[in-house]
N, C-alpha and C positions, 0 to 999 in steps of 0.2 A: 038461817041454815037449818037443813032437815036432821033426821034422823040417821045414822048410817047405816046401810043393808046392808046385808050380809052377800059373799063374793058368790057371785054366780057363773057358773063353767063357763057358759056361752059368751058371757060378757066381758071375760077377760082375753084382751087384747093380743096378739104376739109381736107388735112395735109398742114402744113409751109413745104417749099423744103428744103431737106436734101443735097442741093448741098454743097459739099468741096467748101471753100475760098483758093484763092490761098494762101500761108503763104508770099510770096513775094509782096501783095498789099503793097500798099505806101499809108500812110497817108498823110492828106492834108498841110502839110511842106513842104514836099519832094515832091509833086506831079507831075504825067507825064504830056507830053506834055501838052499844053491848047486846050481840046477842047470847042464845044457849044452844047445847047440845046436849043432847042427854041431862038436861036438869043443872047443867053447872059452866059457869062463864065461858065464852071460847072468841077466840080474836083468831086474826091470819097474821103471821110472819112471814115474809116471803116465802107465800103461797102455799104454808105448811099451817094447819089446825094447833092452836096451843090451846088446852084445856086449862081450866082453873080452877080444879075441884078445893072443895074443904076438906079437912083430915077426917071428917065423918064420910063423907061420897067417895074418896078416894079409893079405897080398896071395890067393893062395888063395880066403881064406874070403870077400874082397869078389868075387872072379872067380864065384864060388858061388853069393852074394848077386845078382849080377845077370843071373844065367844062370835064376834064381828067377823074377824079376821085379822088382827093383832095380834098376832101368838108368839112376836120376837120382841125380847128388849135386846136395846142397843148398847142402851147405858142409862145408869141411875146416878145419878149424885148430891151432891150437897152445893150451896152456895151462900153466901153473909154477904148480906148487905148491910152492916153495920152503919157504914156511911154513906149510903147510896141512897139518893133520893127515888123512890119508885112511881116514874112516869108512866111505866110499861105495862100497869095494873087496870084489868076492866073498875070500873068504879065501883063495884059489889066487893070488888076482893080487900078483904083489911092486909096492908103490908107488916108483916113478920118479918125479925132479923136473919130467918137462914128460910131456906126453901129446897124442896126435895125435886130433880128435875129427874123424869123420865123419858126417855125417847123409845115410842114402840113402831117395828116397821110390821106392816102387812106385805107379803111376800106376791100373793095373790092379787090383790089388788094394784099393785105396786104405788104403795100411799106410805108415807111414816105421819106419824100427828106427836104432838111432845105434850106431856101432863106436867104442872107447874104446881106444887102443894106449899100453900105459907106455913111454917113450925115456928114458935117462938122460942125463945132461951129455955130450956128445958122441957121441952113437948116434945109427945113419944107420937111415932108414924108405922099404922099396922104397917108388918112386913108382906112380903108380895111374894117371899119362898112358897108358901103353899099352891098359889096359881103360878108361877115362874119360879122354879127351881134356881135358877142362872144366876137370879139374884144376891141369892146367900152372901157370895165376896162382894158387893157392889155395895150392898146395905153394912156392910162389914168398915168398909173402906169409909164410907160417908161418917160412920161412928169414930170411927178411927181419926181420922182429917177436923170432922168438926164437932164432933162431941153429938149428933141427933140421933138417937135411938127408936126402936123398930119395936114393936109388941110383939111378943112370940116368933120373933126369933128366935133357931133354933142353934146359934152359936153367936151372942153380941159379947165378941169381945175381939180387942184389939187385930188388926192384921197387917198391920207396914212398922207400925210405930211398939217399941218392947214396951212391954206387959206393965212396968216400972216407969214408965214416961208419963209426965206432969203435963197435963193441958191438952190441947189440942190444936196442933201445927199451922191448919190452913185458916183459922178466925181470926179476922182483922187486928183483933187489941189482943194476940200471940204475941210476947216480944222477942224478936229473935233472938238474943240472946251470942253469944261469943264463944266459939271451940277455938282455941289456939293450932294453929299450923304448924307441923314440927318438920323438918329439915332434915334428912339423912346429911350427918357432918357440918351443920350450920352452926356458924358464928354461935356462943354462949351455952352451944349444947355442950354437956358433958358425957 
């Protein structure tokens, strides 16, 4: 896989291309060889670029990404694979319990690719508000759900879950825990 160039007037299309998928792509399980992009792992997911940066390249490579023609995030989030065995990894990439998933689309091009970062139990992931604004609540929300925090960030603290709340909701060893459900007029209420 090459380089990505950057969007060119002439060469953007006014249909979506009607090119045949091979039926034989491999999803990102089973994936071919490991190649790169820009300097850091990348595999195809039906038919979509998933990068693999490390928490050093990551900021960089998305500054890259949108100097490309990447200039929309979709979505940023968190994920725990506490118990999840990771098959899904180029073989360079060491598996981490939680992982920062980005989706950026180019509008221009009409391409999105998804950037995939390993964070371990307490490892900080620069924040992406300086080049995407949009971010702020998304990097907010991920701290929020599962406890990964952002380096200069310019607001890391809580936003779904009060200020007061113990843990972090969406990590696998959360134990749910019990709110009693109360009854307007039920049996033993007083």
């Amino acid at each position: 896989m090459g380089e990505l160039e950057t969007p060119d007037e002439e060469t953007i299309e006014d249909e979506p291309s009607t090119d045949e998928t091979d039926e034989t792509e491999v999803d990102d399980v089973a994936g071919p060889a490991e190649d790169e992009l820009h300097g850091v792992p990348v595999r195809d997911s039906f038919g979509q670029q998933v990068l693999f940066p490390s928490i050093d390249a990551y900021f960089d490579l998305l500054g890259e990404l949108r100097d490309y023609g990447f200039n929309q995030i979709i979505d940023l989030c968190g994920a725990d694979y506490l118990h999840h065995d990771r098959k899904d990894l180029p073989a360079s990439v060491t598996p981490e319990r939680f992982e920062v998933v980005v989706n950026l689309l180019s509008q221009a091009r009409r391409e999105r690719i998804r950037i995939r970062v390993q964070v371990a139990d307490g490892g900080e992931v620069p924040s992406l508000f300086d080049l995407f604004p949009g971010t702020e609540a998304m990097e907010r929300e991920a701290f929020d759900m599962f406890g990964v925090t952002f380096s200069d960030h310019p607001d890391m603290s809580r936003i779904l879950m009060p200020e007061t709340w113990k843990g972090f909701p969406l990590r696998k060893d959360f134990d749910v825990g019990r709110i009693p459900v109360q009854f307007k007029d039920a049996p033993g209420q007083s």
